[in-house]
C-alpha positions in Angstrom: 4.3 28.2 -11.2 2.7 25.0 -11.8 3.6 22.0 -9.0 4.5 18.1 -9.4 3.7 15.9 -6.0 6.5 13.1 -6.2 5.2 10.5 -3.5 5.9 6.7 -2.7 4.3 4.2 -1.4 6.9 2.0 0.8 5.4 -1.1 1.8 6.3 -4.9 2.7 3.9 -7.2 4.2 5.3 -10.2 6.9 4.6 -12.6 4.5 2.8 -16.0 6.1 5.3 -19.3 6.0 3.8 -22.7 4.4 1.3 -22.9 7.8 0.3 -26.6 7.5 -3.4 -27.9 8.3 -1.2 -30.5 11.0 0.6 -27.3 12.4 -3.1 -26.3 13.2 -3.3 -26.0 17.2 0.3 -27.1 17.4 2.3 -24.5 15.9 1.8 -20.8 16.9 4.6 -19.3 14.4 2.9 -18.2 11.3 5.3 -15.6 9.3 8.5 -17.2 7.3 11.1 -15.1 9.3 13.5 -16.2 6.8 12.0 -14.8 3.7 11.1 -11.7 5.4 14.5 -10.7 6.3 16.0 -11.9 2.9 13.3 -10.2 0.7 13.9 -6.6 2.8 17.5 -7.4 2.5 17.7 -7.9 -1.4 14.8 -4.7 -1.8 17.1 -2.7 0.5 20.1 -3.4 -1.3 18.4 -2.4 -5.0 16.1 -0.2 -4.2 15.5 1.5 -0.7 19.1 2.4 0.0 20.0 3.3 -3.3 17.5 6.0 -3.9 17.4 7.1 -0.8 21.0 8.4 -1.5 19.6 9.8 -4.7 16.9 11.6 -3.2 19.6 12.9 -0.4 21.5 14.2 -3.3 18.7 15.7 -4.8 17.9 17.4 -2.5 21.2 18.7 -1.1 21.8 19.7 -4.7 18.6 21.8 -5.1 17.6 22.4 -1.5 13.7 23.5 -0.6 13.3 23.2 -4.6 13.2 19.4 -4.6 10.5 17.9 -2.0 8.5 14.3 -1.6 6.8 12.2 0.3 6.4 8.7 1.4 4.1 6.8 3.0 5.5 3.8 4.7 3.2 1.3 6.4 3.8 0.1 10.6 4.7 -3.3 9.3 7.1 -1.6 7.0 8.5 0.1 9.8 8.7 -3.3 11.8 11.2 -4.8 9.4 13.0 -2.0 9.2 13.7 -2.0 12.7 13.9 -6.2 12.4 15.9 -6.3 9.9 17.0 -2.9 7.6 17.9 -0.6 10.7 20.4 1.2 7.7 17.3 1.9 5.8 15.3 3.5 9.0 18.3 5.8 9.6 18.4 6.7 5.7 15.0 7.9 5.7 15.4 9.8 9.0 18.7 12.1 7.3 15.9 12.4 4.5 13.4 14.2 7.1 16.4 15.7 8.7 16.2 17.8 5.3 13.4 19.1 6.0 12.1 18.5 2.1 9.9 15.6 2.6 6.8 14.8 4.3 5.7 11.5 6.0 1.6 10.6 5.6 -1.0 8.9 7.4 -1.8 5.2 6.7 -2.8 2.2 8.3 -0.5 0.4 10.7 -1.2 -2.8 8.6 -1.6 -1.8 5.4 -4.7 -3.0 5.8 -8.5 -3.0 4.1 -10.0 -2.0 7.9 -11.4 1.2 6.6 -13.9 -1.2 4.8 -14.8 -2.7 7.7 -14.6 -1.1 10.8 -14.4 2.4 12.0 -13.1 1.9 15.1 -10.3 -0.7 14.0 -9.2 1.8 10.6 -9.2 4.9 13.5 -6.8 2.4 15.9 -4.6 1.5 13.0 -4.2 5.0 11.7 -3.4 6.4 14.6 -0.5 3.6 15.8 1.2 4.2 12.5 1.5 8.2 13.1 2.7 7.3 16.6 5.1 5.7 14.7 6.2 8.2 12.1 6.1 11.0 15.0 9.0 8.6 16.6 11.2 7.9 14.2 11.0 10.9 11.7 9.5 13.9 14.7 6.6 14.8 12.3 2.8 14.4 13.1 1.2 13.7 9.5 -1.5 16.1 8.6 -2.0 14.2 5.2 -3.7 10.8 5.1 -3.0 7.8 2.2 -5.1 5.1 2.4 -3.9 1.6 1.7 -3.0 1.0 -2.1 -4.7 4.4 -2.5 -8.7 3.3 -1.3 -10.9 5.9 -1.3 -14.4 6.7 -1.3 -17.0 10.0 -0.3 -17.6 7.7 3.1 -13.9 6.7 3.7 -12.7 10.2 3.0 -15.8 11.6 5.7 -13.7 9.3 8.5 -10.3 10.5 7.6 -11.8 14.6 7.4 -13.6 13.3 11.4 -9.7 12.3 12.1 -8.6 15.8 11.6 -6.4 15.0 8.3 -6.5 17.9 5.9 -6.2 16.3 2.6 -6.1 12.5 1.2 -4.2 10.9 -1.9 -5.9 8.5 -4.2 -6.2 7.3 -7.9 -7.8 9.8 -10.9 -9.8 6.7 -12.1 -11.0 7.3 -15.5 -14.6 5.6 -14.3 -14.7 8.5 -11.8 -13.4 11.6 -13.8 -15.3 11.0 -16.8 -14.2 14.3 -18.8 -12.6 16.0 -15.3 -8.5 16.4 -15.1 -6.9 14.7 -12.4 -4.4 17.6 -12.6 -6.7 19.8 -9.7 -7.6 19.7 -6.3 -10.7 18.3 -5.1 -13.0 18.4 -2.4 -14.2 15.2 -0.5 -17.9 14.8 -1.5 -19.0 14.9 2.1 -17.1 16.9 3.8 -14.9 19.4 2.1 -13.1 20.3 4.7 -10.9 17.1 3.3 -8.8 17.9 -0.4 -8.5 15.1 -2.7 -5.0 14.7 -4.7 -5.5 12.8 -7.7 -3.3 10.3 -9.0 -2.3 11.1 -12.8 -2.1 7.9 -13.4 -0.8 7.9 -17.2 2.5 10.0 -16.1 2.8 7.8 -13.3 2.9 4.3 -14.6 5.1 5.5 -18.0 8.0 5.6 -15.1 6.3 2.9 -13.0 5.9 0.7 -15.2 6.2 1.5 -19.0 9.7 2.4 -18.2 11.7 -0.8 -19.6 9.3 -1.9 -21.8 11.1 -2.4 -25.3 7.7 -3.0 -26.6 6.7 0.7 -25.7 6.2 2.8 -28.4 7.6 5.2 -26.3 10.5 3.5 -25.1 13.2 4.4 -24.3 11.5 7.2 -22.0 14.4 10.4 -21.2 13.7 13.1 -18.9 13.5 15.1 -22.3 10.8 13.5 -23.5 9.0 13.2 -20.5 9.5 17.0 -19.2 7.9 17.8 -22.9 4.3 15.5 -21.5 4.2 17.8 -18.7 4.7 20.8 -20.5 1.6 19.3 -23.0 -0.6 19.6 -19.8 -3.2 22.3 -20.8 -1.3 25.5 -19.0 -4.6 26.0 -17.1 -3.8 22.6 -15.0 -1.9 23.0 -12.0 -0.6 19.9 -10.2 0.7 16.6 -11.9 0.5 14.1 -8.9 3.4 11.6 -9.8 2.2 8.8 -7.1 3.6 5.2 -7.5 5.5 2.2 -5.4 9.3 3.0 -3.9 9.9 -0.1 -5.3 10.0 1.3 -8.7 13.3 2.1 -8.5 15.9 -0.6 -8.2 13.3 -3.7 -8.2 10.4 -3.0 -10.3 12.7 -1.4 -12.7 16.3 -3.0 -12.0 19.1 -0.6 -11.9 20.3 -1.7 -15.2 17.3 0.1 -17.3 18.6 3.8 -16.2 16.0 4.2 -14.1 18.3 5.9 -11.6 20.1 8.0 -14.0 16.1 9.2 -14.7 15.4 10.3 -11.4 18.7 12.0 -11.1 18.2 13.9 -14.1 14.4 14.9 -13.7 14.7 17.6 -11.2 17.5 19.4 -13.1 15.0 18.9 -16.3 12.2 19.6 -15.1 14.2 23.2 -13.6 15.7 24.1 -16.7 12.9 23.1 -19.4 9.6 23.6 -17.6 7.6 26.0 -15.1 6.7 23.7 -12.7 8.3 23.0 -9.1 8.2 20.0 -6.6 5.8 20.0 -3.4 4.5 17.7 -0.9 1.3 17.5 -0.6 1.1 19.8 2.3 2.0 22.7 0.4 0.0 21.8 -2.5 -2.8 21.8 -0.2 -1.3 25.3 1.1 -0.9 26.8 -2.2 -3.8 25.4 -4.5 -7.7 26.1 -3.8 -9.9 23.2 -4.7 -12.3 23.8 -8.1 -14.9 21.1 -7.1 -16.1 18.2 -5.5 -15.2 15.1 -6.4 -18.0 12.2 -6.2 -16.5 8.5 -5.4 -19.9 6.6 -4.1 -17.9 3.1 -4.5 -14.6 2.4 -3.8 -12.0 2.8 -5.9 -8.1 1.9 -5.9 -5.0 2.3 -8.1 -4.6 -1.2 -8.9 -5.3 -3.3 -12.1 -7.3 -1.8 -15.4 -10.4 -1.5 -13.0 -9.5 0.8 -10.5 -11.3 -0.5 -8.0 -10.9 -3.1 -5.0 -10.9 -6.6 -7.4 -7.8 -7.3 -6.4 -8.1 -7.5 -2.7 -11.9 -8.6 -2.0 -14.5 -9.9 -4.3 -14.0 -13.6 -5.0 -15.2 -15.8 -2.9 -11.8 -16.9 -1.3 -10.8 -13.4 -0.9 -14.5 -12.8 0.6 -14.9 -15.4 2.9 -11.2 -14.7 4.3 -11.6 -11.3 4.7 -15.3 -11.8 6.6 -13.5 -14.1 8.6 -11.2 -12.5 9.8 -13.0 -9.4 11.3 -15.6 -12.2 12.3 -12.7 -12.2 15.6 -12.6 -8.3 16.0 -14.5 -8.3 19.0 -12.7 -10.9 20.7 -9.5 -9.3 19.6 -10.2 -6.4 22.0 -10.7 -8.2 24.5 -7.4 -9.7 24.6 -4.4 -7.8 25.9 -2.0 -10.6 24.6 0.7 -8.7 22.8 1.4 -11.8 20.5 -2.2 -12.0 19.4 -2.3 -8.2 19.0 0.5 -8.4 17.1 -0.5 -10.8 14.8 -3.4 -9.7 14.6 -2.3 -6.6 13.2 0.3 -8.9 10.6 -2.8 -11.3 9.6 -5.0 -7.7 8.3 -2.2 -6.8 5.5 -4.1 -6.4 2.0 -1.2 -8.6 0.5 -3.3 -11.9 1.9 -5.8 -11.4 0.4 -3.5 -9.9 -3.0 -2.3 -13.1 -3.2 -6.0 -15.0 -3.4 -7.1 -13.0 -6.5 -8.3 -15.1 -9.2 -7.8 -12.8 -12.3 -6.5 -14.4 -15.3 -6.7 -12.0 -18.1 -5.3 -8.0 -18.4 -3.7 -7.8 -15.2 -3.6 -11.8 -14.6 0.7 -11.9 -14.9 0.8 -8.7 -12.5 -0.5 -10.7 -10.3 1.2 -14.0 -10.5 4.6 -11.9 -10.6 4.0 -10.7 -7.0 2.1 -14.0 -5.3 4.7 -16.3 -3.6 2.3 -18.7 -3.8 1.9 -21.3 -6.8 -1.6 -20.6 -7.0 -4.8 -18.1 -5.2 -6.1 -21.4 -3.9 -2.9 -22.4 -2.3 -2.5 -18.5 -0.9 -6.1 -19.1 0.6 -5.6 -22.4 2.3 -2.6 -21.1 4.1 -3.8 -18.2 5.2 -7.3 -20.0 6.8 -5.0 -22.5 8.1 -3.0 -20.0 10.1 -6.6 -17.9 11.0 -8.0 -20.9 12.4 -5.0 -22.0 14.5 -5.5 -18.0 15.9 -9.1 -18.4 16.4 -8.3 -21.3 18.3 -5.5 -19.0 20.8 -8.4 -16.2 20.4 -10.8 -18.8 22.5 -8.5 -19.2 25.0 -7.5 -22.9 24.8 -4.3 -23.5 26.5 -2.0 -26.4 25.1 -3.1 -28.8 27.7 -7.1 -28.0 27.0 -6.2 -28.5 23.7 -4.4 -32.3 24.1 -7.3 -33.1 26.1 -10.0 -31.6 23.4 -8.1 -32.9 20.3 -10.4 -35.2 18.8 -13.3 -32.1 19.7 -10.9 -29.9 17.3 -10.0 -32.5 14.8 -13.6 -32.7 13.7 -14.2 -29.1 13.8 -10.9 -29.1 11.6 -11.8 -31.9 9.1 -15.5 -29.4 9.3 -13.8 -26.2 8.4 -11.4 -28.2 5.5 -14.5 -29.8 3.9 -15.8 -26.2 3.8 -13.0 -24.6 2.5 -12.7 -27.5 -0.3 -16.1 -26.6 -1.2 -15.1 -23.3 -2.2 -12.0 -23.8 -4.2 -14.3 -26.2 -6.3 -16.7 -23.2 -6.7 -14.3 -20.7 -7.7 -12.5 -22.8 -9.7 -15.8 -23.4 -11.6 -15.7 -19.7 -12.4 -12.4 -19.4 -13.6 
């Protein structure tokens, strides 16, 4: 019996309000509470609570047969509390089923494991405090944010005592290898390595309504026939992609739900394989190799790799920034600043600075509130510098008193920034 690992990404970032150079010093507040709730609202609505009744179904209808996973982020888990507390419960009858499996990830959906051992470890573990409290399981499998891996990230998640890690079967790292094995982590192989198939994936991620497709439209005919054209010496198809998928990436209206409903009785009736979580395909599969990954890679854009997050010099003066204040950060037991400071890390920040403009260029533009990368970075320094500012302990009445002190550091640290955008924009 060969196995298919469904899992899902479920993720939203507090996204940062239009934080003003004047509201510098002034104006603490810097997440749009308004388009937080409405966006988890309207995702809710279309996606979250909609197939989360299907998967309910599902798996009422075929019992221990049908099983996935999620992963959902701490900040994820904030607005549901916040604002989606009918969501929260929905996922907790799901793990009442005992058919899916919660993972490991980052509190923030963050890029700390790049950065700092000690900051990934704290995150990691807050967010399976978290998952242990709403949903009573203790994860045992670890997915990094938007799938990140490398040999060296994968050594610290084995050191945390996680058994296995998802990430992306990037063609660059394959090279004539199948993503349809288990791994080992290069360093330790203690840790297993599920691979992404990413071409099986992304037909229903995102080839799904394309009318331009020459596969379109996609049934669960036609797709149970791919999986059945896996060489029979293959074992697991990992089908990983965004919750979001259904309902919002792919509206309702493009039969995306009447898919998922259908696959599992497909996949039962025309195929060999069965449904696990990757747990059991841990349990149940023996690794055939190693799998070398001395860069980091990702599941995002035609490169795989961590261009959409970090390597411009927006994005990379941002992120350095920010985890400039890591040190001070401890120090503080401020909950506000803790909190924000764990709201200010999510990857979508720095998402949103990315200055691609050619395969993946729209992809990008489709998920950036902001009109443009340089806009995105602006707002976000703004708000970094107003928390720096908290960070050094300046009360509002040392601050009155120092405001021409911090106006020039400002007009200093707006000169700077300008400086860049004119660089970068250069290079576009």
């Amino acid at each position: 019996m060969r196995t298919i690992c469904f899992y899902f990404q479920v993720h939203q970032p507090f996204r940062l309000r239009r934080y003003r150079f004047f509201d510098i010093g002034n104006n603490h507040n810097y997440f749009d509470d308004f388009a937080n709730e409405s966006i988890m609202r309207k995702v809710a609505e279309k996606s979250y609570l909609p197939t989360n009744q299907v998967m309910l179904d599902l798996i009422n209808t075929y019992g221990s047969k049908f099983k996935i996973s999620y992963s959902i982020s701490g900040v994820c888990l904030d607005q549901f509390e916040m604002y989606a507390p009918d969501v929260l419960d929905s996922f907790k009858r799901l793990a009442e089923t005992g058919c899916v499996e919660f993972l490991a990830e980052t509190y923030s959906h963050s890029l700390s494991a790049l950065k700092s051992k000690d900051e990934f470890a704290n995150q990691v573990k807050a967010q399976t405090k978290k998952i242990k409290e709403h949903f009573g399981q203790t994860p045992k499998v670890f997915r990094n944010t938007e799938l990140i891996y490398s040999d060296e990230i994968g050594a610290m998640v084995a050191d945390m005592g996680y058994k296995g890690i998802l990430t992306e079967g990037a063609k660059h790292i394959l090279g004539w290898k199948s993503p349809n094995y288990l791994y080992t982590n290069a360093i330790n192989p203690k840790l297993l390595v599920l691979l992404k198939n990413f071409r099986l994936s992304d037909d229903i991620a995102f080839r799904f309504s394309n009318k331009a497709w020459a596969e379109w439209p996609l049934t669960t005919s036609k797709f149970v026939n791919w999986l059945n054209d896996v060489g029979p010496n293959e074992e697991i198809i990992n089908l990983f992609m965004d919750y979001e998928t259904f309902g919002e990436h792919q509206w309702a209206d493009t039969g995306i739900f009447e898919f998922l409903r259908d696959l599992p009785h497909r996949v039962f009736s025309e195929s060999n394989f069965s449904f696990e979580t990757p747990s059991d395909v841990i349990a149940h599969h023996q690794p055939i190799a190693p799998i070398h990954v001395p860069n980091p890679i990702s599941w995002a854009d035609e490169e795989r790799d961590l261009t959409a997050w970090l390597g411009n010099e927006l994005q990379d003066d941002a992120f350095n920034k920010l985890y400039e204040l890591i040190d001070r950060v401890k120090k503080t037991k401020d909950p506000d600043i803790q909190r924000d400071w764990k709201y200010l890390q999510t990857s979508d920040h720095f998402y949103y600075m990315c200055t691609k403009w050619f395969s993946d260029g729209d992809v990008h533009k489709y998920f950036n509130p902001f009109d443009s990368p340089y806009e995105a970075f602006i707002n976000f320094m703004n708000a970094l510098s107003d928390f720096e500012i908290r960070l050094n302990g300046k009360s509002a009445k040392k601050q009155t008193k120092e405001k021409d002190l911090s106006e020039e550091e400002l007009k200093k640290l707006i000169s700077k920034y300008q400086k860049k955008l004119k660089k970068a924009k250069a290079i576009k």
